[in-house]
N, C-alpha and C positions, 0 to 999 in steps of 0.2 A: 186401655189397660184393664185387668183384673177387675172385677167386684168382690167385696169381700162379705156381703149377705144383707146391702141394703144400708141405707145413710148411718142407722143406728142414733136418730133423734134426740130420743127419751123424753118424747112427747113435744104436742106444739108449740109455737110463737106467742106471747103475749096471755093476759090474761092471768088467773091462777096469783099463786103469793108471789110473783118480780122475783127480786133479787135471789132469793132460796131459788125457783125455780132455775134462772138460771145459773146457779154455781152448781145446782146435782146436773142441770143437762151438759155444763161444760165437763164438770167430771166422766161423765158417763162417755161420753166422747173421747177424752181424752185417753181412760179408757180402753174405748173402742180403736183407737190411732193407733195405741203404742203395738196393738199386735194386729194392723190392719197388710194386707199385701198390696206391692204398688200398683196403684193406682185408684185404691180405695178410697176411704175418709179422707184422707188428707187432699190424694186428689181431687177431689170432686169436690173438697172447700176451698182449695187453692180457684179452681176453674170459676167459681161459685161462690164466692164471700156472701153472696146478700142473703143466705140462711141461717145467718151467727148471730147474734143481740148485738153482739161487741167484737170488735178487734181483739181487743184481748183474749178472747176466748179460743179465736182461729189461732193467735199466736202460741197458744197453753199446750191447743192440740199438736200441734206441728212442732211444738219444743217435743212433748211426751213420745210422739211417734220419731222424729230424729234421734231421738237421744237411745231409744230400744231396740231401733235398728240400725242405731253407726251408721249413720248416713253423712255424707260429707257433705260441707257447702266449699263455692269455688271461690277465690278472689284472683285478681290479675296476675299474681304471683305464684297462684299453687292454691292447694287446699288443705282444709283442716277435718279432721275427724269431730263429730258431733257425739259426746260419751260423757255420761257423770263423771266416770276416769281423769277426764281432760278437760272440764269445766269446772273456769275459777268464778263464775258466776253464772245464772240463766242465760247470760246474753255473750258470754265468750267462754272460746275455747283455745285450750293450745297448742302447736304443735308441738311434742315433745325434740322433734329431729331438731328443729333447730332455735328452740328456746320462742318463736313469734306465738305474740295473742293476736287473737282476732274478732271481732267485734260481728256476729253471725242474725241474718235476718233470716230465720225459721221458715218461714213460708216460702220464700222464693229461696232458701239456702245460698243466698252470696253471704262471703265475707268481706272484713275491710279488714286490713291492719291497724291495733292500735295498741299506744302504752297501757298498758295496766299491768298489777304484779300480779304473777303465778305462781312465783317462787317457789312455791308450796308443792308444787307439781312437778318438782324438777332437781328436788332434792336427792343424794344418792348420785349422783352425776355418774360414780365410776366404774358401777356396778350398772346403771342402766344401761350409759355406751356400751359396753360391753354386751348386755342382752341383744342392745338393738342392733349391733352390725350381725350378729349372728342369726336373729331373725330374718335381718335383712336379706340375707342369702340363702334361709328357708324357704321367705316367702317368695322370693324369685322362681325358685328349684319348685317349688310347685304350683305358681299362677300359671293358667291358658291362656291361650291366645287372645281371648274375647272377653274374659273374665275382668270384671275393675277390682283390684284388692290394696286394700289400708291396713297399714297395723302402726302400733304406738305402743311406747312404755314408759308409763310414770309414775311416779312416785304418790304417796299415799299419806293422808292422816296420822296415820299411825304407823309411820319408816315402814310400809311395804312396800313391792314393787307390783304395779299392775300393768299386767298385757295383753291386748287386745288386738285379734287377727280378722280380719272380715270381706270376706268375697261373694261378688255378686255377680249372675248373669241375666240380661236379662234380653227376651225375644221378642216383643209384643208383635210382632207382624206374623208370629207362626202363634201364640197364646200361649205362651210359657216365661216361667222367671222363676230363678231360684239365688237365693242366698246361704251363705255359712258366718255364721261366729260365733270365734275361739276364746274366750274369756277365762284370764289367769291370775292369784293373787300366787307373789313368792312373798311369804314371811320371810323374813331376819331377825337369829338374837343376838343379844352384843356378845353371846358366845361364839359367834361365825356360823352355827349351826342355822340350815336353813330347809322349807317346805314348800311345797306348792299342791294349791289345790284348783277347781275350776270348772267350766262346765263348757261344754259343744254345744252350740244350735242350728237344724239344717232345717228350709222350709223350699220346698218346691209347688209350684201352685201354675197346675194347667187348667183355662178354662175356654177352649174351644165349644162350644157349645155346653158349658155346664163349668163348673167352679170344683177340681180335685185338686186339694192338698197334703203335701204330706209335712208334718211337723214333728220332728224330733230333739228330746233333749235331753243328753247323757252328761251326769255331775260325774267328778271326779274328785274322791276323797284327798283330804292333804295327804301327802309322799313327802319323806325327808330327800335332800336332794346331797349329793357331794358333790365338793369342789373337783374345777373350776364349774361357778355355779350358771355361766352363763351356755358353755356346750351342754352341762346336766339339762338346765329347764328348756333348751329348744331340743333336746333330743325327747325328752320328757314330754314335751308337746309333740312329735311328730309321731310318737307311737302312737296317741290317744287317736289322734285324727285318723291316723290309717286305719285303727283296731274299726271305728265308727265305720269308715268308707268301706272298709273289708266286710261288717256285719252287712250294711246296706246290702253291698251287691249279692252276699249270701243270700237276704231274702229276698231279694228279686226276680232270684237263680231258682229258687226255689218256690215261689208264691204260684205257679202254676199246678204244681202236685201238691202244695200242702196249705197257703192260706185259699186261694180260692174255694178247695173243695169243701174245706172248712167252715164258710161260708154258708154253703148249701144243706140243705137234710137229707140225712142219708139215707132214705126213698123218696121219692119224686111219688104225689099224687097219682099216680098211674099203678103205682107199687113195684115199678121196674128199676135198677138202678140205670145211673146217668151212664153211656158209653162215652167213656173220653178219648178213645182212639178216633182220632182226627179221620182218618182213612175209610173206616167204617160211615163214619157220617155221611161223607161226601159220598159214597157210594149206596146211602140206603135213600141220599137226595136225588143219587141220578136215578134210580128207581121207580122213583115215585114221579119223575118227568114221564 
């Protein structure tokens, strides 16, 4: 996989003030995890435990790094989304589909099933079913073929609803992976009146012979929403994401005539400017054969 710019240490094993030293190196790590791409830190401590002080500390990383990139773990029956959202503890998450906790070992990402209350996460029942079947058939209508995508909706602290969309691909045999997620709070007041606000993140990371990423992240102000508020907030989300996918391909379309040249100084040491006619070049090359 990936590297993501080197282990990210924060200095050697042993030696120095113990304990301080290593709680700032686990932090720093941890960190370094949460915005690492796969196959980075995390990998290469999964592969690699014997450069940690402690257990603990691979386990802190691999919580920080799952939980920032919604990464799922498996268990024999299905799997569960790894998200502050959906964690009634460090060590479990829940499904909101169908009410199961699960009991998540970070590092190798299995789950087990087990009792514990979530309750807390699963409050709102009526208004959630309701987001979630219609997400459900959002995120179908726009997953790929190859693409692995999760989303879940749950309830909050404070009676909101949270929703969280996340798709990833990923190639390592050609040096490529990209991910997306959609992260949403709907407020409620006990007036019925309701909002949402939220934010998109896309990270594409090719590193054939070199390490390019691209990393975007577009917030989106609270919007009051009208009833029925569960077609309002997935229609409400699918605009955002188009408007984002639509901007991409715009600069894409465009980074040819307008960021690359941008890029460069508009004379060339020689004091000529650049000819960008493709055609011209290749014919001032066969010339010079």
């Amino acid at each position: 996989g990936g590297d993501d710019g080197g282990r990210g240490d924060g200095g050697g094993r042993g030696g120095g003030d113990g304990g301080g030293e290593v709680a700032d190196r686990a932090a720093l790590l941890a960190e370094r995890a949460a915005g690492s791409v796969r196959g980075g830190v995390v990998g290469r401590a999964s592969a690699d435990p014997s450069g940690f002080d402690e257990e603990s500390m691979l386990k802190g990383i691999a919580r920080a790094y799952n939980c920032a990139q919604y990464k799922s773990a498996r268990s024999e029956s299905g799997k569960v989304m790894i998200c502050k959202e959906g964690e009634a503890d460090s060590m479990h998450y829940v499904d909101p589909s169908s009410g199961t906790v699960y009991a998540v070992e970070h590092v190798a990402r299995t789950a087990t099933q087990e009792e514990v209350d979530a309750s807390h996460l699963l409050r709102l029942e009526t208004e959630r079913k309701a987001i979630e079947a219609k997400l459900k058939a959002y995120v179908a209508s726009r997953k790929g073929n190859e693409a692995e995508v999760d989303f879940g909706v749950y309830s909050t602290a404070d009676d909101a609803l949270a929703v969280v969309i996340r798709g990833e691909r990923v190639n390592l045999r050609n040096y490529w992976s990209g991910n997306w997620i959609s992260v949403w709070r709907l407020a409620l007041s006990p007036d019925g009146a309701a909002s949402v606000d939220g934010s998109l993140k896309i990270r594409a990371h090719y590193f054939e012979d070199g390490n390019v990423q691209l990393q975007t992240t577009k917030a989106h102000p609270a919007t009051p929403l009208s009833p029925p508020l569960a077609d309002a907030l997935v229609s409400h989300i699918e605009a955002a994401e188009s408007e984002l996918q639509t901007g991409l391909e715009d600069m894409y379309a465009n980074m040819t005539d307008e960021t690359f040249k941008a890029m460069r100084r508009v004379m060339p040491i020689t004091r000529t400017k650049m000819k960008w006619n493709i055609n011209e070049i290749a014919l001032n090359r066969n010339l010079r054969k």
